[in-house]
PDB file with SEQRES, HELIX, SHEET and CRYST1 records, atoms N, CA, C and O in Angstrom:
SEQRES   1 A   73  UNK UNK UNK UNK UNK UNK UNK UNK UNK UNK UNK UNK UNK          
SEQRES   2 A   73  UNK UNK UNK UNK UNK UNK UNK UNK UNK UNK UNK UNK UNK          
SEQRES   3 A   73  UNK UNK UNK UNK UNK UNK UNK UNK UNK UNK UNK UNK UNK          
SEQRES   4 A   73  UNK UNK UNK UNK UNK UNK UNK UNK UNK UNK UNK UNK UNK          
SEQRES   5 A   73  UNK UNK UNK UNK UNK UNK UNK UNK UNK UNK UNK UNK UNK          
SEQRES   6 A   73  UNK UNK UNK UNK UNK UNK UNK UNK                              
CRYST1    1.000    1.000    1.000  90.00  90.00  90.00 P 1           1          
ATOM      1  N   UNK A   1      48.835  50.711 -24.891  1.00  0.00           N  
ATOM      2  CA  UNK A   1      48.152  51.912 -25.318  1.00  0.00           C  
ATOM      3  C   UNK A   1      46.883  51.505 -26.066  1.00  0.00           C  
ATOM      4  O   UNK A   1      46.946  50.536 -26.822  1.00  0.00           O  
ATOM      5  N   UNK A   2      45.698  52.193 -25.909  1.00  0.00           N  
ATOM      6  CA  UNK A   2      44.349  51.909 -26.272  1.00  0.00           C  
ATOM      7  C   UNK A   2      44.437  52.345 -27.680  1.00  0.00           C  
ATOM      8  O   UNK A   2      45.142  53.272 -28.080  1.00  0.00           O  
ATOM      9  N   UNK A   3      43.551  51.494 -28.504  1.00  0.00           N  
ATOM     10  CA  UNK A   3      43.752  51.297 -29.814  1.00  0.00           C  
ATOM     11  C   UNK A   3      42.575  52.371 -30.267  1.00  0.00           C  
ATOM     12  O   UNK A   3      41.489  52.211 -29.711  1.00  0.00           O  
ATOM     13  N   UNK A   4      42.712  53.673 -31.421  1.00  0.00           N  
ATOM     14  CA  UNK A   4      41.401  54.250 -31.792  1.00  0.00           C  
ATOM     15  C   UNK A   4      41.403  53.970 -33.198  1.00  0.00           C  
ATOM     16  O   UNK A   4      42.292  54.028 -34.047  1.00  0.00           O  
ATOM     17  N   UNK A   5      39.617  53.503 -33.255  1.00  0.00           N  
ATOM     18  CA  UNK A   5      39.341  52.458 -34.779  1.00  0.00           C  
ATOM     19  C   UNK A   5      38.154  53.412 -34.956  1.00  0.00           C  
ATOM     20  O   UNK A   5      37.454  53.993 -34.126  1.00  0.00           O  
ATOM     21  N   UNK A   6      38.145  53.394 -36.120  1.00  0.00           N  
ATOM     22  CA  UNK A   6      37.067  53.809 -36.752  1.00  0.00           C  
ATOM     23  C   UNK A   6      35.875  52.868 -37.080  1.00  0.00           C  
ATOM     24  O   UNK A   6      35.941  51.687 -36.738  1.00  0.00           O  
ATOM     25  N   UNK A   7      35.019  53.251 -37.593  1.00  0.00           N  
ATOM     26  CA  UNK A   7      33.873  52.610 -38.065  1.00  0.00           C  
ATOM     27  C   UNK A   7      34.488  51.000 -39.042  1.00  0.00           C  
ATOM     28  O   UNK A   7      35.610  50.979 -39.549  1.00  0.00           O  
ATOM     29  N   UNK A   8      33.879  50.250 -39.100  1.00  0.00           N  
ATOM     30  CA  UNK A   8      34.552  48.998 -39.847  1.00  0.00           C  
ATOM     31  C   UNK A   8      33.258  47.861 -39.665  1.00  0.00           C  
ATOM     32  O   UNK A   8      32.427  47.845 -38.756  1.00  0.00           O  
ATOM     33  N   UNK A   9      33.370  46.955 -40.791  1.00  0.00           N  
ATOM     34  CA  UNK A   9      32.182  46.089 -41.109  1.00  0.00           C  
ATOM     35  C   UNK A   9      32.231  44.807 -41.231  1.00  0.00           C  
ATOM     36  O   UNK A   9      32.267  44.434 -42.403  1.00  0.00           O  
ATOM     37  N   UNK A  10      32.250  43.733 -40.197  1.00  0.00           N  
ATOM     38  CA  UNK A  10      32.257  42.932 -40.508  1.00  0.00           C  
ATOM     39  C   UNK A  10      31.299  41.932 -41.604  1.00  0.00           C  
ATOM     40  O   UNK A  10      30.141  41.812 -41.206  1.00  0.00           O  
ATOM     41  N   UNK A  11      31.528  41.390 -42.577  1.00  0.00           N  
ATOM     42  CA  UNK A  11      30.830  40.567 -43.380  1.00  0.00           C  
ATOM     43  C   UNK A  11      30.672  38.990 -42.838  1.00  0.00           C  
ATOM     44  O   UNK A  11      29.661  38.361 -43.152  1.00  0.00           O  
ATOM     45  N   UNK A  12      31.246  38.652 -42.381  1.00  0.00           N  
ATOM     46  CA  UNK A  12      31.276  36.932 -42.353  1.00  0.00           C  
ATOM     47  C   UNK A  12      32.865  36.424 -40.891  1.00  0.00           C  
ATOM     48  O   UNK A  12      34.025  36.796 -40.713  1.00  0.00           O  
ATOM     49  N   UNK A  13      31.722  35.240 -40.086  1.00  0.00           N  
ATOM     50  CA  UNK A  13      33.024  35.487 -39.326  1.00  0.00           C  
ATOM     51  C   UNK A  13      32.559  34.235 -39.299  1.00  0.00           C  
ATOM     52  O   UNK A  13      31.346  34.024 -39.313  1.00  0.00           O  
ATOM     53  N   UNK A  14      33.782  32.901 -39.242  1.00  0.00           N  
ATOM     54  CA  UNK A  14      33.729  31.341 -39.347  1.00  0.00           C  
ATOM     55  C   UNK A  14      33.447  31.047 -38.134  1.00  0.00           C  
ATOM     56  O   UNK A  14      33.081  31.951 -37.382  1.00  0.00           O  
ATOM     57  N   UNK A  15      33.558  29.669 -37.657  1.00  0.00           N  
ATOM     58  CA  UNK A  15      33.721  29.155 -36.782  1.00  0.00           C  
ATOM     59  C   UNK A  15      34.672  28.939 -35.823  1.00  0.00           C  
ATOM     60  O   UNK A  15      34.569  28.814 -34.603  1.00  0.00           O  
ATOM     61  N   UNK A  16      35.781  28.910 -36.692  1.00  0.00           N  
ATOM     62  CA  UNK A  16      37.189  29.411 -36.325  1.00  0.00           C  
ATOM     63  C   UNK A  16      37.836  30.410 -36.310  1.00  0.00           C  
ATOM     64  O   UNK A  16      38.950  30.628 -35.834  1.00  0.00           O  
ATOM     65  N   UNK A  17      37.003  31.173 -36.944  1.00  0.00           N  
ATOM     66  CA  UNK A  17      37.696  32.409 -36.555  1.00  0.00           C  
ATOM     67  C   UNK A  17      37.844  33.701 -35.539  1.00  0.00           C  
ATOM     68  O   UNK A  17      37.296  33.535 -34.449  1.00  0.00           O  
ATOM     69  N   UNK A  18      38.478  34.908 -35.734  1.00  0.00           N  
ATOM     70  CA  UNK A  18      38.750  35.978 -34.535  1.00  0.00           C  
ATOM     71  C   UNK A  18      38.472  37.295 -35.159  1.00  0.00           C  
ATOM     72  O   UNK A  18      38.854  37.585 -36.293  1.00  0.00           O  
ATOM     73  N   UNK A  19      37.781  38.099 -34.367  1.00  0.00           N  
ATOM     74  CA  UNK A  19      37.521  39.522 -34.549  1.00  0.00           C  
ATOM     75  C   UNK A  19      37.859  40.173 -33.801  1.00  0.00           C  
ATOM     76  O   UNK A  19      37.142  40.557 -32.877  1.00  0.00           O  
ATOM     77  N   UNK A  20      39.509  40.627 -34.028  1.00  0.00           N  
ATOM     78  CA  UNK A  20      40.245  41.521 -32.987  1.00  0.00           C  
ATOM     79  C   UNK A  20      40.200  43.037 -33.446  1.00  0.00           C  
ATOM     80  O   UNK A  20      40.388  43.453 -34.590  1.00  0.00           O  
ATOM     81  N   UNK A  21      39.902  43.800 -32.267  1.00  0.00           N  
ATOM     82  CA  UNK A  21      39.997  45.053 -32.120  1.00  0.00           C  
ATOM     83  C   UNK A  21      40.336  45.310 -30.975  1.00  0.00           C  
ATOM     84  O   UNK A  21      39.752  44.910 -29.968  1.00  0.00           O  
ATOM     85  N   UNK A  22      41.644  46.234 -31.016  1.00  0.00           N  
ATOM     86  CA  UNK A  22      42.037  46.797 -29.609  1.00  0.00           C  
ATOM     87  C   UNK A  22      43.168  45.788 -29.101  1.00  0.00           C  
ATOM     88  O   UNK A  22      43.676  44.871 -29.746  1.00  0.00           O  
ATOM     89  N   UNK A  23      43.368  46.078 -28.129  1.00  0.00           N  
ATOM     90  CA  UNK A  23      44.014  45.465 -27.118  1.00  0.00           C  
ATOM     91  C   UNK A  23      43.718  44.056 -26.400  1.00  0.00           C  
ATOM     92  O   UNK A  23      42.613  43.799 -25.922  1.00  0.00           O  
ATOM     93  N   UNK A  24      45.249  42.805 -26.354  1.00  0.00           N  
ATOM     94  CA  UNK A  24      44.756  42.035 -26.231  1.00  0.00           C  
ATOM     95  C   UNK A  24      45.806  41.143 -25.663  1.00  0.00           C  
ATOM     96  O   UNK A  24      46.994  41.303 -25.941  1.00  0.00           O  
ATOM     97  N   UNK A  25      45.299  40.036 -24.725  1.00  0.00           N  
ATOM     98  CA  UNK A  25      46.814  39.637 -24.049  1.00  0.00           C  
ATOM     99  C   UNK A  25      46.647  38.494 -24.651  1.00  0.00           C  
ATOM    100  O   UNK A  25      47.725  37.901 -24.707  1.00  0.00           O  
ATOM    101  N   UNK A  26      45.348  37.610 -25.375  1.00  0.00           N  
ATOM    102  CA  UNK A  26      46.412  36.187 -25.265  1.00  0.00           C  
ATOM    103  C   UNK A  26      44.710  35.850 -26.291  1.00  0.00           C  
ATOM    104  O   UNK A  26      43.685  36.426 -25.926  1.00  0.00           O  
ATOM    105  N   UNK A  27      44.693  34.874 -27.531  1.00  0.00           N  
ATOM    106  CA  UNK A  27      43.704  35.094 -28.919  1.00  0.00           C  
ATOM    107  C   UNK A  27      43.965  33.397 -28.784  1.00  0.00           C  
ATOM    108  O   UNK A  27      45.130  33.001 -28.804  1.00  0.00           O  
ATOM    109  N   UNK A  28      42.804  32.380 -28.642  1.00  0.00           N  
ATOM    110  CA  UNK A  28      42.771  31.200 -28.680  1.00  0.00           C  
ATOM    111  C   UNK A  28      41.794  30.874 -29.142  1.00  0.00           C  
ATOM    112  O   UNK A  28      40.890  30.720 -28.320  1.00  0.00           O  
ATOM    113  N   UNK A  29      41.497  30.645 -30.377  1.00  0.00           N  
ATOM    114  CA  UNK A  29      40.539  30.114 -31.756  1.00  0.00           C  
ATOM    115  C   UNK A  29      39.914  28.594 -31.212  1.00  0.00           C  
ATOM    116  O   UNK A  29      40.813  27.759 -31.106  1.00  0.00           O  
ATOM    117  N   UNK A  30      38.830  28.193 -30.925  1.00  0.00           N  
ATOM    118  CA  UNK A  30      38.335  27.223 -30.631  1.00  0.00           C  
ATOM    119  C   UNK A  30      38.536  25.907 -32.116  1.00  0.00           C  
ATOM    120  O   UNK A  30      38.341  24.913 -31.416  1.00  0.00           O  
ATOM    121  N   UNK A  31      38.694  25.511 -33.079  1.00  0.00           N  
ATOM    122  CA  UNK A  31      39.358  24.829 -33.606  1.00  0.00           C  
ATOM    123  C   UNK A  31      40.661  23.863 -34.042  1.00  0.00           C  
ATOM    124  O   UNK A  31      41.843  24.207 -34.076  1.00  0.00           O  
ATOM    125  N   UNK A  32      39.793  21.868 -34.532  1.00  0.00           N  
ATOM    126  CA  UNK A  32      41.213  21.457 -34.651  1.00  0.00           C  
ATOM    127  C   UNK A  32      41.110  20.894 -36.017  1.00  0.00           C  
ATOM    128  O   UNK A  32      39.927  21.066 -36.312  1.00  0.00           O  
ATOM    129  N   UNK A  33      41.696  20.324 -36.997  1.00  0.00           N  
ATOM    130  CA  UNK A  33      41.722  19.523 -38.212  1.00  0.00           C  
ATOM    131  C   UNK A  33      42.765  19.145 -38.042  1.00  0.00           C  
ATOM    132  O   UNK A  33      43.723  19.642 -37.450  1.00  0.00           O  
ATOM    133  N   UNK A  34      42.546  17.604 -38.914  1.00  0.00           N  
ATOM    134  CA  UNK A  34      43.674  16.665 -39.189  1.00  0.00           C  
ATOM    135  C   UNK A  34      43.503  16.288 -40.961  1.00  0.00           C  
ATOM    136  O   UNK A  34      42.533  15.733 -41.476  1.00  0.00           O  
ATOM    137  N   UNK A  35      44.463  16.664 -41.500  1.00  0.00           N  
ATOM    138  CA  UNK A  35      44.552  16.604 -42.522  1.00  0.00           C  
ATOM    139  C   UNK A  35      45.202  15.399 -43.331  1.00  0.00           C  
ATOM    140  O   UNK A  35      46.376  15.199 -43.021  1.00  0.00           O  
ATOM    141  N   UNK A  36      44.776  14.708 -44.128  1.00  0.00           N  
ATOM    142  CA  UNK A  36      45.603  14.040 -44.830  1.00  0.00           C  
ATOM    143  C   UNK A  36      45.634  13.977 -46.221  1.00  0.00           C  
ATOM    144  O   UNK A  36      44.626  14.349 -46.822  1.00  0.00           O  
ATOM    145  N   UNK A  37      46.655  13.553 -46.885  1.00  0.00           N  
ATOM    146  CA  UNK A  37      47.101  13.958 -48.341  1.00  0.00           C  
ATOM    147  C   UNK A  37      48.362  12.975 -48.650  1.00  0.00           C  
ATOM    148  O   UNK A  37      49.339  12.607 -47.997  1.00  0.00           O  
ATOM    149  N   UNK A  38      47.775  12.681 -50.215  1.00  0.00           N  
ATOM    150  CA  UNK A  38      48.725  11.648 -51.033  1.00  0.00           C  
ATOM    151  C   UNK A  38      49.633  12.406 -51.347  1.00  0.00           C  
ATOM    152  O   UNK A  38      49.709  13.544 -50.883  1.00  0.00           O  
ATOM    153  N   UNK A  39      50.587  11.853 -52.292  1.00  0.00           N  
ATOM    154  CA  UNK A  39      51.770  12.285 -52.775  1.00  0.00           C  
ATOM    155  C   UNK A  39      51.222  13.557 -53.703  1.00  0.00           C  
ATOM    156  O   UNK A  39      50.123  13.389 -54.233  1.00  0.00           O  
ATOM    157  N   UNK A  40      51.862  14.720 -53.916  1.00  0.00           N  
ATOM    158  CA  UNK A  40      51.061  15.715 -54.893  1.00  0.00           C  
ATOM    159  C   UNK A  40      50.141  16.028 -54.528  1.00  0.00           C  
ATOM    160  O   UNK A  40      49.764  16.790 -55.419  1.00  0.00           O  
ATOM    161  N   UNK A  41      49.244  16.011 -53.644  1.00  0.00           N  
ATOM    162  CA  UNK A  41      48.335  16.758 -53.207  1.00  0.00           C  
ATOM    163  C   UNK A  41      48.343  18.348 -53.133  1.00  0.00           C  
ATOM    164  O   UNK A  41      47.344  19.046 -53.306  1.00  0.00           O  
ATOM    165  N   UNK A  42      49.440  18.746 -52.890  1.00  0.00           N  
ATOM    166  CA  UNK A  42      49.248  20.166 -52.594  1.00  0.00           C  
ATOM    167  C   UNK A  42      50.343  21.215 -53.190  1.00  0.00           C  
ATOM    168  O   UNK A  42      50.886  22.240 -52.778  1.00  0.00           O  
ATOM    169  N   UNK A  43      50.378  20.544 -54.201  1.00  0.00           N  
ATOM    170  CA  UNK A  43      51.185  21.552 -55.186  1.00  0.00           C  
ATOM    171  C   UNK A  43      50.652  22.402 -56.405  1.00  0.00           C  
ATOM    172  O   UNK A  43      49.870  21.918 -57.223  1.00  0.00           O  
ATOM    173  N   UNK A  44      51.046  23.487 -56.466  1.00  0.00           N  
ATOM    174  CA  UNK A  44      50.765  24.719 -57.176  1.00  0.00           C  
ATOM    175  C   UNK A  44      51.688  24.870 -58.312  1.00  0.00           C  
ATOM    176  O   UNK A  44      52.745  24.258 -58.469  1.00  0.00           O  
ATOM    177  N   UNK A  45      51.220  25.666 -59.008  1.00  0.00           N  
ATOM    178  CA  UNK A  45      51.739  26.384 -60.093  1.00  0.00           C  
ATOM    179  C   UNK A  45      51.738  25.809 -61.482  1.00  0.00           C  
ATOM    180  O   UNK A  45      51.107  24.753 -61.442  1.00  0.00           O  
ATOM    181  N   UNK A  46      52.141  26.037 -62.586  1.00  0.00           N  
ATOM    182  CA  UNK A  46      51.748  26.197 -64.109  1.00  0.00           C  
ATOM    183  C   UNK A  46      52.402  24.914 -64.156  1.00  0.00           C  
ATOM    184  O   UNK A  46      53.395  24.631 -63.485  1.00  0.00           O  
ATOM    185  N   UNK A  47      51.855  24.194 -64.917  1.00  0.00           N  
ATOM    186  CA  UNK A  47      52.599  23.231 -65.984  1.00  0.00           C  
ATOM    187  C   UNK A  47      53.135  21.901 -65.608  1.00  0.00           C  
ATOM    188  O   UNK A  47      53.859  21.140 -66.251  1.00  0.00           O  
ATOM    189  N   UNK A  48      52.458  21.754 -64.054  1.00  0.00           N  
ATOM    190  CA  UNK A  48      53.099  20.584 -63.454  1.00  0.00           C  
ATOM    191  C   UNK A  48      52.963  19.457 -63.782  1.00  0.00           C  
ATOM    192  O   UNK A  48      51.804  19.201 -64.107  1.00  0.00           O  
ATOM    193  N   UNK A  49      53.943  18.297 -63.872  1.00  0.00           N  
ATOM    194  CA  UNK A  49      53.793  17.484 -64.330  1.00  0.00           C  
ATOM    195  C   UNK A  49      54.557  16.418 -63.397  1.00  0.00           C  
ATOM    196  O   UNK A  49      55.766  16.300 -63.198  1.00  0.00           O  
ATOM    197  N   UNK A  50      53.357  15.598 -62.831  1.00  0.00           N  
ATOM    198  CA  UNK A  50      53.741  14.890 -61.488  1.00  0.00           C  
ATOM    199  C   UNK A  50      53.550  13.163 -61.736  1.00  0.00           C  
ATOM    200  O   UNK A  50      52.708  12.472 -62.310  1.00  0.00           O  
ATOM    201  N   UNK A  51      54.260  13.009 -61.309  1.00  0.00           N  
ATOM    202  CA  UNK A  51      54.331  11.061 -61.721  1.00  0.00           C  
ATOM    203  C   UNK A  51      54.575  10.785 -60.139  1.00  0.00           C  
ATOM    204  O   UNK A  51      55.525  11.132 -59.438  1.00  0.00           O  
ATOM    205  N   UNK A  52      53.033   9.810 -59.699  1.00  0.00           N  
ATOM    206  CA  UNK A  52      53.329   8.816 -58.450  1.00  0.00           C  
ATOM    207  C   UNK A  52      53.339   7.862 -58.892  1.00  0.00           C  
ATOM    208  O   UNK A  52      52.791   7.914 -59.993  1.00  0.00           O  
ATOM    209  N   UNK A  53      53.789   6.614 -58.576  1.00  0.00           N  
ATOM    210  CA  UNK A  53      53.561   5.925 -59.019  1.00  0.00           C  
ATOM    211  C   UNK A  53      53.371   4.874 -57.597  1.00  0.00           C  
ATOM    212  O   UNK A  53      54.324   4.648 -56.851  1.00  0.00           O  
ATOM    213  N   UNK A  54      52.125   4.349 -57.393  1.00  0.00           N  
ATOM    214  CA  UNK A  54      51.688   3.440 -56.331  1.00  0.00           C  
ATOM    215  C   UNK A  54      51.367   4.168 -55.281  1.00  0.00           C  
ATOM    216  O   UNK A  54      51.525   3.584 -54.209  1.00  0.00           O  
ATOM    217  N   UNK A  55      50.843   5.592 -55.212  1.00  0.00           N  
ATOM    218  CA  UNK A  55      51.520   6.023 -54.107  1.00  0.00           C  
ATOM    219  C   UNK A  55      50.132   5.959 -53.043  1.00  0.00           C  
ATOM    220  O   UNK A  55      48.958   6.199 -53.323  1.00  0.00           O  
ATOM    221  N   UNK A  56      50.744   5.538 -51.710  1.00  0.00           N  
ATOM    222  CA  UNK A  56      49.418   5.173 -50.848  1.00  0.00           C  
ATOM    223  C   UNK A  56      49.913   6.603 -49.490  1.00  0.00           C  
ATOM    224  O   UNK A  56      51.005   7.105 -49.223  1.00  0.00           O  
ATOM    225  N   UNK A  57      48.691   6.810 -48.997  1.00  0.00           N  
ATOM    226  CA  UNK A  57      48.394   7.464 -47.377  1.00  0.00           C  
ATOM    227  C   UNK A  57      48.236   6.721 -46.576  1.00  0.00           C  
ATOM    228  O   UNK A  57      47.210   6.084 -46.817  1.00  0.00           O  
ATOM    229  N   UNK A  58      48.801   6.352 -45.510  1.00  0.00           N  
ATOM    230  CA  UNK A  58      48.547   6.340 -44.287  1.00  0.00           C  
ATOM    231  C   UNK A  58      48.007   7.227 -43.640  1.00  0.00           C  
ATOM    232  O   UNK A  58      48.394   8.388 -43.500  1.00  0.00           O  
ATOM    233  N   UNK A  59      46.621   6.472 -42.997  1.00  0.00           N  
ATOM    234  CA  UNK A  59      45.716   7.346 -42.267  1.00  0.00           C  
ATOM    235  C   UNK A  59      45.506   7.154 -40.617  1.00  0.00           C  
ATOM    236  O   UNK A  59      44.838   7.891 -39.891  1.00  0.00           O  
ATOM    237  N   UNK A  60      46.158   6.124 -40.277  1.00  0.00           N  
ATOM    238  CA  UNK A  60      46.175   5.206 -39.040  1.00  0.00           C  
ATOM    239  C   UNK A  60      46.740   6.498 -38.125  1.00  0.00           C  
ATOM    240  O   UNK A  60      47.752   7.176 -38.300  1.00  0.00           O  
ATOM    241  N   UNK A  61      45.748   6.582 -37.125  1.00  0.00           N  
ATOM    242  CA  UNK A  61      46.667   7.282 -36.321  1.00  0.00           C  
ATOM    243  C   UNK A  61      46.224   6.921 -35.053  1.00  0.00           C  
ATOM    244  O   UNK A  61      45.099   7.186 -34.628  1.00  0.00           O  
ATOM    245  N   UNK A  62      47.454   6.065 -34.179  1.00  0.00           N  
ATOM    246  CA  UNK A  62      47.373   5.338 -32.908  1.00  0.00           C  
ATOM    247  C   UNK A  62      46.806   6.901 -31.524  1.00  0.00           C  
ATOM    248  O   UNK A  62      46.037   6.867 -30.564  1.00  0.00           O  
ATOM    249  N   UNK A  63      46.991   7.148 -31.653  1.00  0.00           N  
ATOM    250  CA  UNK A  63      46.525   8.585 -30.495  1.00  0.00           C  
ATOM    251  C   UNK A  63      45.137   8.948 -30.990  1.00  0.00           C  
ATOM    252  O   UNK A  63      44.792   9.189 -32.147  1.00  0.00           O  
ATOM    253  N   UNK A  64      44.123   8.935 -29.439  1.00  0.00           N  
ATOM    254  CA  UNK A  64      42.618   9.411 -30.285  1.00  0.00           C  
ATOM    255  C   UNK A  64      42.844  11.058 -30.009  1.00  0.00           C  
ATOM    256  O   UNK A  64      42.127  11.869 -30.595  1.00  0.00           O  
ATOM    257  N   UNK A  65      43.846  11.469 -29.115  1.00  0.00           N  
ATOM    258  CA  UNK A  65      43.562  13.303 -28.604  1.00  0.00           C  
ATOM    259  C   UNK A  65      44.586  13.601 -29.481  1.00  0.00           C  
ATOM    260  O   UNK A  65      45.479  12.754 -29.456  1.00  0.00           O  
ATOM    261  N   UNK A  66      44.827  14.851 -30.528  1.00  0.00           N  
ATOM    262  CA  UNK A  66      46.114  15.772 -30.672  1.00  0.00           C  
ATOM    263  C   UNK A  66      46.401  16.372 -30.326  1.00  0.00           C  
ATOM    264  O   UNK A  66      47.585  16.426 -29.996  1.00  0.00           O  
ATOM    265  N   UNK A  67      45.358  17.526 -30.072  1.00  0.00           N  
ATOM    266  CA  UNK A  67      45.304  19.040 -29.503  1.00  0.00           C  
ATOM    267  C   UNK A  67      44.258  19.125 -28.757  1.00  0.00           C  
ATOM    268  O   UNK A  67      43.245  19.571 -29.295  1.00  0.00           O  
ATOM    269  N   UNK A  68      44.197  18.734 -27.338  1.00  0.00           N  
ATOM    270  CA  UNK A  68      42.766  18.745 -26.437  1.00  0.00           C  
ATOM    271  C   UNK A  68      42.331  20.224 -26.223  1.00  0.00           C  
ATOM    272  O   UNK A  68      43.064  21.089 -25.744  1.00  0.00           O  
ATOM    273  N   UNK A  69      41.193  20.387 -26.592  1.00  0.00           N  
ATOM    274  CA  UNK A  69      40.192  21.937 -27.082  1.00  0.00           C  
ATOM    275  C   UNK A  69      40.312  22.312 -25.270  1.00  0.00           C  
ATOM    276  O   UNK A  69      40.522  23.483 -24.955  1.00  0.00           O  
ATOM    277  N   UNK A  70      40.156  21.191 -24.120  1.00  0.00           N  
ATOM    278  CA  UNK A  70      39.727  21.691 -22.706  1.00  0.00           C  
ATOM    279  C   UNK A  70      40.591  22.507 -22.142  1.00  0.00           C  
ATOM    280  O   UNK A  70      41.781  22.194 -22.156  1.00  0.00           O  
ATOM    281  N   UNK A  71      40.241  23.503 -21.641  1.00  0.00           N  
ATOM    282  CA  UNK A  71      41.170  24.185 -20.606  1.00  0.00           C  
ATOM    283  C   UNK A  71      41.538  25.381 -21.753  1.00  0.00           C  
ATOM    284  O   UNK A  71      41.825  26.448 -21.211  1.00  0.00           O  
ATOM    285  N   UNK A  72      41.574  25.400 -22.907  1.00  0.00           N  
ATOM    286  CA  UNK A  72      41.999  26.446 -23.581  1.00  0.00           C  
ATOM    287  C   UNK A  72      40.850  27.603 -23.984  1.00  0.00           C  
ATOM    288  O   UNK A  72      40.883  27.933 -25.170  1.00  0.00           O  
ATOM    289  N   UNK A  73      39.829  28.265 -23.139  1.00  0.00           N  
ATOM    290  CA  UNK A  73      38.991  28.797 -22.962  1.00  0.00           C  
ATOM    291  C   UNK A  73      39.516  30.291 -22.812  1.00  0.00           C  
ATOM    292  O   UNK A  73      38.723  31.205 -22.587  1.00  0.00           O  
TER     293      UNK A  73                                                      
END                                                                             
């Protein structure tokens, strides 16, 4: 069923990102990242109190493709 939208404004749209309106069979974001992070890197909240001690990343990563961007058009 066809979608009815009113007036609406986009401000800012990334590189990665999607501006859906309406109807839609299948939403494939042209973006990839590989992230890496030490011990504690990505923790939240009040009062934390984090002890690494030595702590190393491995960044080595034997595969040059993860997620090949081709064909997903």
């Amino acid at each position: 069923m066809p979608a009815i939208v009113g007036a609406f404004k986009v401000n800012n749209v990334g590189t990665s990102s999607i501006v859906h309106v309406g109807d839609v069979i299948n939403i494939s974001p042209f973006s990839e990242v590989k992230t890496f992070a030490g011990a504690g890197s990505f923790n939240t909240g009040d009062g934390l109190q984090i002890y690494n001690q030595n702590s190393v990343t491995n960044t080595y990563d034997s595969d040059f493709i993860d997620q090949p961007q081709i064909g997903n058009l």
